[in-house]
N, C-alpha and C positions, 0 to 999 in steps of 0.2 A: 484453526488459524495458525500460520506459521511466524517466528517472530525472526526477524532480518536483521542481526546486526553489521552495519558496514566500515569495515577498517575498525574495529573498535583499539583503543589505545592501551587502555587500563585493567588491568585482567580483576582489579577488585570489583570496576563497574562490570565486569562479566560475571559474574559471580553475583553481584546483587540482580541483574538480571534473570538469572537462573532462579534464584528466590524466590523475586517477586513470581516469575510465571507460576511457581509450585504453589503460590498463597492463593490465585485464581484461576486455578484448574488447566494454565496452559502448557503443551509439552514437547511441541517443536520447536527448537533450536538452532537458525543456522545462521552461522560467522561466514561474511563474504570477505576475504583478503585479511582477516585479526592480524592487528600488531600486536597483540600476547599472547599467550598460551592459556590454555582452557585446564592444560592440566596445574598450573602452577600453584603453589601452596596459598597466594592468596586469595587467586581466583577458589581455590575448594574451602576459603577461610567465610569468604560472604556466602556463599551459595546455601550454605549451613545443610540443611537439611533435603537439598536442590541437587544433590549428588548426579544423579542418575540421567538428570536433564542435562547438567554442565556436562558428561560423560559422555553419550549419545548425540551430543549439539555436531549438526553437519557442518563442513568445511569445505567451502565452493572458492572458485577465481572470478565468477563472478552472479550478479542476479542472476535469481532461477526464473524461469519462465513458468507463470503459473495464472489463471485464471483474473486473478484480481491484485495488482499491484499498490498498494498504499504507500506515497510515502509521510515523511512526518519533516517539519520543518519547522524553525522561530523565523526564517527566514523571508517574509511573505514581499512578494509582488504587488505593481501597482493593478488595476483594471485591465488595463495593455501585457501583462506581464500573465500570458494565461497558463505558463506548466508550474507559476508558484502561486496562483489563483486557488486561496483553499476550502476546504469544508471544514467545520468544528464538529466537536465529538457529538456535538445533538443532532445534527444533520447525520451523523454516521452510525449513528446507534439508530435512526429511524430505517435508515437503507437495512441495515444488518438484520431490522427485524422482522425484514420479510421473508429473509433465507432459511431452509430447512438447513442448513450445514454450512461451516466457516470455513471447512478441509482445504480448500480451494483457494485462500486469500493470502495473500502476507504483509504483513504490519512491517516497513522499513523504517530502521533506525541508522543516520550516521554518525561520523566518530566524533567524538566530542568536538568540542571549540568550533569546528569547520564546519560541519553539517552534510548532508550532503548536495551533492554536485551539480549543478545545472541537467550534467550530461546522465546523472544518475537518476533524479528525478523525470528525466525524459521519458525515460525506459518504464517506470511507475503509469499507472490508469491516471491516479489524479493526488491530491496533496492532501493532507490533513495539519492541524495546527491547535493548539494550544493556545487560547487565551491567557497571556501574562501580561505584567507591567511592562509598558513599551520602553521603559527606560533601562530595564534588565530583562530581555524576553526571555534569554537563553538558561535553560531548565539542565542542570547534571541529568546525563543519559538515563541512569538506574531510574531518578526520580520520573523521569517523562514517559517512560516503559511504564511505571509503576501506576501513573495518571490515566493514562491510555487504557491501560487492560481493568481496569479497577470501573470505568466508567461502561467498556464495552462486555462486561461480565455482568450489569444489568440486564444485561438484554440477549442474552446467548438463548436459540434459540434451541425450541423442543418441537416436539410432535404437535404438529396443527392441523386445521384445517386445509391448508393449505400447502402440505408436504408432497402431493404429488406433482406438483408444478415444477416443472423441467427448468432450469437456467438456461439462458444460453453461452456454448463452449467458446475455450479462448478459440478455435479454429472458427468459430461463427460470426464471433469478433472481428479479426482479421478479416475474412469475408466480407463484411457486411464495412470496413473501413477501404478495404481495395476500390469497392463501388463508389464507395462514397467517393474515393479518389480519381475514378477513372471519371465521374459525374462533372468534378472540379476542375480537371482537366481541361476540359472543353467551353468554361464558363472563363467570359473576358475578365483582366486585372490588369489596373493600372500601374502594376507591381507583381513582381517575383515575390516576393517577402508577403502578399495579402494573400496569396493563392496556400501558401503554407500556412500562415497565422488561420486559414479554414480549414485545412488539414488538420492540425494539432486541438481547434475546436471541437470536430468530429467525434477526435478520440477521447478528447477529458469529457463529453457526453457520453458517449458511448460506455466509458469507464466508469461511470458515475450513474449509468441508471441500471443497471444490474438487471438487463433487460433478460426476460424469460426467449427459453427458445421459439414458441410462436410469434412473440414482440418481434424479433429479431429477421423471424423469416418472413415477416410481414413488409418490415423497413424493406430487405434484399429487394420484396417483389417492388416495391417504389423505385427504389435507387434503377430497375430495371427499365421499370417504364418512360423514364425522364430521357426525352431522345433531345 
């Protein structure tokens, strides 16, 4: 599993993030747009013995495109509000733990105080969220990192019975979301905006059930048939 941090501010929360991933085995690292430096004395002051991760942490301009998009928010939506419609970490430890391999996923963190973006969590499969006191949701980065991975490192997956079962690929994805769109297309709305709010349904399904590549080429053969 890769860890996302976006715009981060504070180079000491970088560095406790590098920690924390060394205390639960995680070793991908990558800063979308940092407002601090990775190398900086305080960033390597928390990292403590995380050197190697804060050193190695990749440096993009923007999300990578990668199989499985998570992001993470205090910031939730109502019902109607479906790209901040979230899952909690029991619901995501239960998905996780049918997967032979995490390689594939990235865990998105944004910069402190602001969170991330509308436009940012768009680009994300689906949301995740934290239970906190509604009256202070909002969690310091390092600690909500430190939540997350501490919860999903129950459940890291090994050699099962089920290891030869195929995923299906972000290109099967996409696929199987075109049809779904070219489907929608053609299906009457009393609204521009209702034809999308099914569109965007589509995808937080799609991104949420970690459907196997047969599951996947099964749906295409439906989306097909639907004249």
């Amino acid at each position: 599993m890769k860890i996302i941090l976006v715009k981060t501010q504070k180079s000491g929360n970088l560095g406790a993030v590098a920690r924390v991933m060394a205390n639960f085995s995680f070793k991908d690292l990558i800063l979308v747009n940092p407002k601090c430096k990775k190398s900086s004395a305080e960033a390597k002051k928390r990292a403590k013995h995380a050197q190697n991760i804060l050193k190695s942490a990749k440096i993009v301009k923007s999300l990578p495109k990668m199989h499985t998009l998570i992001a993470t928010t205090s910031q939730l939506g109502t019902d109607y509000n479906i790209p901040r419609s979230p899952v909690n970490l029991i619901q995501l430890n239960h998905m996780l733990s049918k997967l032979k391999s995490l390689s594939k996923i990235g865990l998105v963190f944004g910069p402190e105080g602001e969170g991330l973006s509308n436009e940012e969590i768009k680009k994300c499969d689906f949301v995740l969220t934290i239970p906190t006191n509604k009256s202070y949701p909002v969690l310091n980065l390092s600690h909500a990192v430190t939540i997350v991975l501490y919860e999903i490192s129950k459940f890291m997956p090994s050699k099962n019975v089920s290891e030869h079962i195929i995923l299906a690929s972000e290109a099967d994805k996409k696929q199987l979301l075109k049809l779904a769109k070219e489907k929608i297309k053609f299906l009457p709305f009393t609204a521009e905006r209702k034809r999308n709010t099914q569109l965007t349904v589509w995808k937080r399904i799609i991104g949420k059930a970690f459907l196997t590549k047969r599951e996947a080429f099964a749906l295409m053969g439906f989306f097909k048939k639907i004249r």
